[in-house]
C-alpha positions in Angstrom: -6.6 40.2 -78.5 -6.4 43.9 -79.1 -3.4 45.2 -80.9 0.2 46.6 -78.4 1.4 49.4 -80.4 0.7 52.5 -77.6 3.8 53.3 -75.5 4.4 51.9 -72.2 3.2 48.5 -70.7 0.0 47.1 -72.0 -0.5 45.2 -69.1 1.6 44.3 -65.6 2.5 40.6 -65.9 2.2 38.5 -68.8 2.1 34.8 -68.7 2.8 32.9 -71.7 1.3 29.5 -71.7 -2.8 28.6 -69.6 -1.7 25.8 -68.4 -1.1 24.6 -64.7 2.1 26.5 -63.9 0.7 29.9 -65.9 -2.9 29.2 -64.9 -2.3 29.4 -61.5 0.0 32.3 -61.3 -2.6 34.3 -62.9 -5.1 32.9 -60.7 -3.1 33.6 -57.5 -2.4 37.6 -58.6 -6.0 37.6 -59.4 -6.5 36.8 -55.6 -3.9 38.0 -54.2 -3.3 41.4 -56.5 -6.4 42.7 -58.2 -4.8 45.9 -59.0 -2.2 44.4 -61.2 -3.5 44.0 -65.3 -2.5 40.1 -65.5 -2.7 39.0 -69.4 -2.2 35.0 -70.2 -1.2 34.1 -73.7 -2.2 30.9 -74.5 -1.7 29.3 -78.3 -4.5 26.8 -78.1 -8.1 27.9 -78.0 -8.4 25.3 -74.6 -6.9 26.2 -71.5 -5.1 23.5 -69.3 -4.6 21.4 -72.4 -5.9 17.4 -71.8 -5.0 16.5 -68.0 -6.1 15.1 -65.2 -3.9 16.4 -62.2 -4.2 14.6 -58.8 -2.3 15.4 -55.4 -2.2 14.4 -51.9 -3.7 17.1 -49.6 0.0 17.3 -47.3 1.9 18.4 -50.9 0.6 21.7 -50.6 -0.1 23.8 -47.4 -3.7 25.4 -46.6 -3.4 28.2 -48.7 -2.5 26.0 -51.8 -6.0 23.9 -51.0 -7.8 27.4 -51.1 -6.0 28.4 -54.3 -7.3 24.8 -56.0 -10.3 23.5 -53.8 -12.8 25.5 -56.7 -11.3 23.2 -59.4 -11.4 20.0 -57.3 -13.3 17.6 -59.1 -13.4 14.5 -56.7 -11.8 13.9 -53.3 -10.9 10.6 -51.1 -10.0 10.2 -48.0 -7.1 7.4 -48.7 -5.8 5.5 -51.3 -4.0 1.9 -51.9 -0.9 0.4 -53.3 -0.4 -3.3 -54.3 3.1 -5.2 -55.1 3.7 -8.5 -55.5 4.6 -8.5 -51.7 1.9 -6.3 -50.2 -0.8 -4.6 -50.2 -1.3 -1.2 -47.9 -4.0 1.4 -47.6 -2.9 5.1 -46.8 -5.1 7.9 -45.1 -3.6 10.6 -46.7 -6.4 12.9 -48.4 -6.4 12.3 -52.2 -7.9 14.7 -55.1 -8.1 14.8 -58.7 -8.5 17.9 -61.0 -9.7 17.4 -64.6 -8.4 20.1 -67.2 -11.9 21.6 -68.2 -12.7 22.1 -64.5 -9.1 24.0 -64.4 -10.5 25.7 -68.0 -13.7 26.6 -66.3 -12.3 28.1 -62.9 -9.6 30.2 -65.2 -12.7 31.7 -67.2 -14.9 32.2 -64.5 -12.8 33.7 -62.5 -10.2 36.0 -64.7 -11.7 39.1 -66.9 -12.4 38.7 -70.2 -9.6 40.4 -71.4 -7.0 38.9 -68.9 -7.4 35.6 -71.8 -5.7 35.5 -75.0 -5.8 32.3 -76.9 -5.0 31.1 -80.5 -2.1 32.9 -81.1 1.5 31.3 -81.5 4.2 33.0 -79.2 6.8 34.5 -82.0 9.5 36.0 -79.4 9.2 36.9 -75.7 12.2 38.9 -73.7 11.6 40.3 -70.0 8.9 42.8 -71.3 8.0 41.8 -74.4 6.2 39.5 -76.3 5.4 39.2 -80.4 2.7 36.8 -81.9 1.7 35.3 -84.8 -0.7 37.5 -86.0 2.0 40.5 -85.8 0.6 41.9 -82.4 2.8 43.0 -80.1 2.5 43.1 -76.5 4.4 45.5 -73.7 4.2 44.3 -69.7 5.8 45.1 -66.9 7.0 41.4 -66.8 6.7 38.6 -68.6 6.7 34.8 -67.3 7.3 31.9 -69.7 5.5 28.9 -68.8 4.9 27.3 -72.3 5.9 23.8 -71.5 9.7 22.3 -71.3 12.4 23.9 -72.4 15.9 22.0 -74.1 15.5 18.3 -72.3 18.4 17.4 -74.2 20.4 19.2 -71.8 19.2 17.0 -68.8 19.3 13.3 -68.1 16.3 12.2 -68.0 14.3 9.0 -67.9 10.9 9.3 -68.8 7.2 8.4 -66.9 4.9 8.2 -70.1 1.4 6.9 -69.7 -2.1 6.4 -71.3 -5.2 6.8 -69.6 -9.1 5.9 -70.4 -12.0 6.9 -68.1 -14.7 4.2 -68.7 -18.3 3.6 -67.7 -19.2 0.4 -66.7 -22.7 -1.7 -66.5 -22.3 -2.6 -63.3 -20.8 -0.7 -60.3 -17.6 -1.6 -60.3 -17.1 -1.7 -56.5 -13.6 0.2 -56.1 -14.1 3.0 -53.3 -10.8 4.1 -53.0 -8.0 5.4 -55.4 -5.2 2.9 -56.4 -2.2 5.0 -56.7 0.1 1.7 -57.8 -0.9 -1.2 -58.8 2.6 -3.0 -59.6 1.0 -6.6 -59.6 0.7 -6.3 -63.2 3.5 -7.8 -66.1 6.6 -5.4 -65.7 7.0 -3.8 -69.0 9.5 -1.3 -70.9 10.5 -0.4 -67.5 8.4 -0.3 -63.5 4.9 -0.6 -64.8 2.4 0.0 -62.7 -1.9 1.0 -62.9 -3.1 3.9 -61.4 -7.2 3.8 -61.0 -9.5 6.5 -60.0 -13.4 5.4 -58.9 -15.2 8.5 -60.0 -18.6 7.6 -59.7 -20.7 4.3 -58.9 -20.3 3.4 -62.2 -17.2 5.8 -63.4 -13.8 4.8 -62.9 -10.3 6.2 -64.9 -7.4 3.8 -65.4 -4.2 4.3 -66.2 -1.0 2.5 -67.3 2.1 4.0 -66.1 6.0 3.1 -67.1 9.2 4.3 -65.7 11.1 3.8 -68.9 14.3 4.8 -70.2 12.9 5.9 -73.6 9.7 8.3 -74.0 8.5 6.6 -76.9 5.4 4.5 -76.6 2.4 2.8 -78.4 -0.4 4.8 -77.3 -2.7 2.1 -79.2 -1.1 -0.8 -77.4 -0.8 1.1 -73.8 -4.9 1.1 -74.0 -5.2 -1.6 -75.0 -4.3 -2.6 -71.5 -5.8 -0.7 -69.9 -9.1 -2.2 -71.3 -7.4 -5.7 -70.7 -7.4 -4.4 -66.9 -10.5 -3.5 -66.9 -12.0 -7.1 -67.9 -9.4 -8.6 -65.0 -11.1 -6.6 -62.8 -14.7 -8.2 -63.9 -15.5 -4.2 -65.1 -18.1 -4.6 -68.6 -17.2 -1.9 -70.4 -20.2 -0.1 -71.7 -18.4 3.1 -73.2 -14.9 4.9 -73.0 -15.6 8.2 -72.4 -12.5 10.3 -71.7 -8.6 9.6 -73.1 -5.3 11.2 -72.6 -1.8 10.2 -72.3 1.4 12.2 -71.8 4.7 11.7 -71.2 7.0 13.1 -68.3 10.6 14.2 -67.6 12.1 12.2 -64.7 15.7 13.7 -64.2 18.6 11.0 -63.6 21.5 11.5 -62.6 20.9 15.6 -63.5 22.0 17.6 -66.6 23.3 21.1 -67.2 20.5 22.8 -65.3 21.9 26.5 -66.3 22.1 25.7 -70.0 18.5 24.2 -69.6 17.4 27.5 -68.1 19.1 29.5 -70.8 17.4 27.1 -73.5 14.0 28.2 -72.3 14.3 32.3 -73.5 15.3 35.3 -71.4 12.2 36.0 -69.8 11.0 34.4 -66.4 10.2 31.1 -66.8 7.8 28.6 -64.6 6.7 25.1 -64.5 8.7 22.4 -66.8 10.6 25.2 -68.5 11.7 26.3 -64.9 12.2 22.6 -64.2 10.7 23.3 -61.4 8.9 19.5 -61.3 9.9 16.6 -58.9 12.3 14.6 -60.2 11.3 11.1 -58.9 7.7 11.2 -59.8 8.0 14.1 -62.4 4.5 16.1 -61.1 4.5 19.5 -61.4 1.7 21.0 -59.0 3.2 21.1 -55.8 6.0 23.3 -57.1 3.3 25.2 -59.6 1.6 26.0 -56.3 4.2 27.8 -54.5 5.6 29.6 -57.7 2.0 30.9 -58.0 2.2 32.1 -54.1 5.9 33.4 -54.6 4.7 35.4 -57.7 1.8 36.9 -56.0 3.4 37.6 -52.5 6.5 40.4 -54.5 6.3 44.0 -54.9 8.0 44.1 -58.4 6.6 43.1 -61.2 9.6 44.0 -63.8 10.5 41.8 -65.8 14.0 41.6 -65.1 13.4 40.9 -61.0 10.9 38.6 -62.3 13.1 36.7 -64.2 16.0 36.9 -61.0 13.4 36.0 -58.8 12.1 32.2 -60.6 15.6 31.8 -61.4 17.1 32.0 -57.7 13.9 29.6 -57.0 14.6 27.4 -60.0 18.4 27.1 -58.8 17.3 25.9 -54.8 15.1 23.5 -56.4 17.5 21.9 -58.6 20.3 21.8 -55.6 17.4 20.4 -53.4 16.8 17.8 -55.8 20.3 15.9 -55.5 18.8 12.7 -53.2 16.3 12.3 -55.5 18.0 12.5 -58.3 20.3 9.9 -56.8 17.2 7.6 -56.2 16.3 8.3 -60.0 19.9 6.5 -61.0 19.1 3.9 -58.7 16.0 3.3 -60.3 17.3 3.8 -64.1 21.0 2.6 -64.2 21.3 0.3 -60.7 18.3 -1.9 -61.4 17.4 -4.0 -64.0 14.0 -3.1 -65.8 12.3 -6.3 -64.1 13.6 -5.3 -60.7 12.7 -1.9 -60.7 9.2 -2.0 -58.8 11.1 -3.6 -55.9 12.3 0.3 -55.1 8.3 1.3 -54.6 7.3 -1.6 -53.0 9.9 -1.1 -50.0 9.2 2.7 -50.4 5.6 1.8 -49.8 6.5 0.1 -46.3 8.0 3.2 -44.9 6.3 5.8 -42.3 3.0 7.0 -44.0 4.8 10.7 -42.7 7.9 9.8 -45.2 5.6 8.6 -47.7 3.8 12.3 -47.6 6.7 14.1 -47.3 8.2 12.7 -50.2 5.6 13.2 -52.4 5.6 16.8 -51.3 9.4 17.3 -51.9 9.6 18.4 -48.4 11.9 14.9 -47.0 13.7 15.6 -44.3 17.8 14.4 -43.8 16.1 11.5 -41.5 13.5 10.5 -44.0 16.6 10.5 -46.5 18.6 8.4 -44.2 15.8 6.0 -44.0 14.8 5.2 -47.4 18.8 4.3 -48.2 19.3 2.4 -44.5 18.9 -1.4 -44.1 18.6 -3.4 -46.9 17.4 -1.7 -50.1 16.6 -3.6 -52.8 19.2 -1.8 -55.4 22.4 -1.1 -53.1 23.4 2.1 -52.6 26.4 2.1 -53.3 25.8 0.8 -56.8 23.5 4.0 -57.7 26.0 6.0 -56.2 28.5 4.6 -58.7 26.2 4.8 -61.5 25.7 8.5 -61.0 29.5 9.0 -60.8 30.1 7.3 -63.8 27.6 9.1 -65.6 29.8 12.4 -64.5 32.8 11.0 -66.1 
């Protein structure tokens, strides 16, 4: 990275942080604004990190697909479920993205010098940044997408999972992503398996908990997932891929403008924004349209930047209430062993709902209907749960 020390910006927007949320901002104004100098700063020398993002076609519009079909690694045309009480197959369209294919779109795609990596972010304000190494950079803007900012300020339960993609002797004969399997021992939380056939004889699983704490024994979590595999009859014959993270879920909610604040002054995006769903805690959706937002604006400053992902930020967080509601209903109304009854009446609902859900997009009727009848964990005890934990 060259060293900042001339007068005046040294490039229009930087983005602190190459991975999804900063990655596809600076892929959108590459699209969308090739005039503007776009420079992301990332601290590791691999962009993206070590994910595997996957999304249902309806959680972003056709624009999104464009912005992310050149990263698309595999595709379905449905997916399952299983619970205890049934078993459904959906026909929503189904992709996964693996980080290097992110990497290798980002470095294809961007000039040379629109990547900086190895360097640790120092300081950043609305147009300025300071490394490690003692460089300093000037932009028009700068937008902060490093990763979450003070979670201590929000109440949040955690999805934390371990993941290993496998090659097996035989083909293993599953065609069609599982998205939940919750016939599996209910553990530290809703448990469920998550399984991706990527080949004949390539298939990712993954063990997924809804838990309370974000601790976890990433040994032992494997460890089941192998155990799964043998259920299923799959001979292992190597493990080639692992990963595990773990995800904020918000409660019952948090001091969202202290949260904010805890992130820095410049313009933030992604988990720092908290710009993330707050049932299922995926980002992408909402990292897609920040990236369109960004690169649909006429001013770059930092400081309309910054007003800009904050006024965003803010309608997300007020949008989030209902399922932030359904987040104490899962976390404080129901017991741990009860809690995949919630999914497995979700997962009987309009295949519509179910989409629009996912997509943060559910309407007041969709809303209406997930509470009406009889819901496994009453309402009215999340309800009091959440007002409790405002007390």
């Amino acid at each position: 990275m060259k060293p900042t020390m001339a007068t005046g910006p040294t490039c229009d927007v930087a983005i602190l942080g190459g991975g999804l949320a900063g990655g596809l901002i600076a892929l959108e104004l590459h699209r969308r604004r090739p005039d503007l100098s776009v420079l992301v700063v990332e601290e590791s020398e691999k962009l993206g990190g070590n994910h595997r993002w996957s999304f249902f076609e309806s959680d972003v519009d056709a624009d999104g697909m464009a912005l992310l079909g050149p990263m698309i690694g595999r595709s379905w045309d449905g997916y399952e479920v299983r619970f205890p009480a049934h078993r459904r197959e959906l026909d929503t369209r189904y992709h996964t993205i693996k980080s290097s294919d992110f990497e290798r779109v980002l470095r294809d795609t961007l000039p040379r010098e629109a990547i900086g990596s190895g360097d640790r972010v120092l300081g950043a304000t609305t147009d300025t940044v300071v490394l490690s190494n003692g460089e300093r950079i000037e932009a028009g803007g700068v937008i902060d997408a490093r990763g979450a900012g003070d979670l201590t300020l929000l109440e949040c339960g955690w999805q934390k999972f371990v993941g290993v993609e496998i090659e097996t002797e035989e083909p293993h004969g599953q065609e069609l992503p599982v998205v939940m399997d919750a016939t599996v021992e209910q553990i530290d939380g809703y448990r469920f398996v998550y399984v991706l056939p990527l080949s004949g004889t390539r298939i990712f699983i993954e063990d997924t908990y809804y838990s309370n704490l974000p601790a976890m024994d990433a040994k032992a979590i494997e460890q089941r997932c192998l155990d799964y595999a043998e259920t299923k009859g799959w001979i292992i014959d190597a493990v080639v891929h692992r990963e595990k993270g773990v995800l904020p879920v918000t409660c019952t909610g948090g001091k969202f403008g202290e949260y904010w604040r805890s992130g820095g002054k410049a313009a933030k995006a992604g988990v720092r924004a908290g710009l993330f769903h707050p049932v299922t805690g995926y980002s992408l959706p909402d990292a897609v349209r920040t990236a369109q937002m960004v690169a649909k604006r006429s001013d770059f400053s930092g400081e309309a930047l910054r007003d800009a992902m904050l006024t965003m930020a803010a309608g997300h967080w007020r949008a989030g209430g209902f399922y932030r509601m359904l987040d104490t209903m899962m976390f404080r109304g129901a017991g741990t062993e009860d809690r995949y009854k919630i999914l497995e009446r979700f997962y009987t609902l309009d295949a519509g709902l179910i989409e629009r859900f996912y997509a943060g997009r559910s309407r007041w009727s969709d809303k209406l209907r997930i509470v009406s009848g009889k819901p496994p964990i009453p309402v009215g005890r999340g309800l009091k749960a959440l007002m409790g934990s405002k007390a």
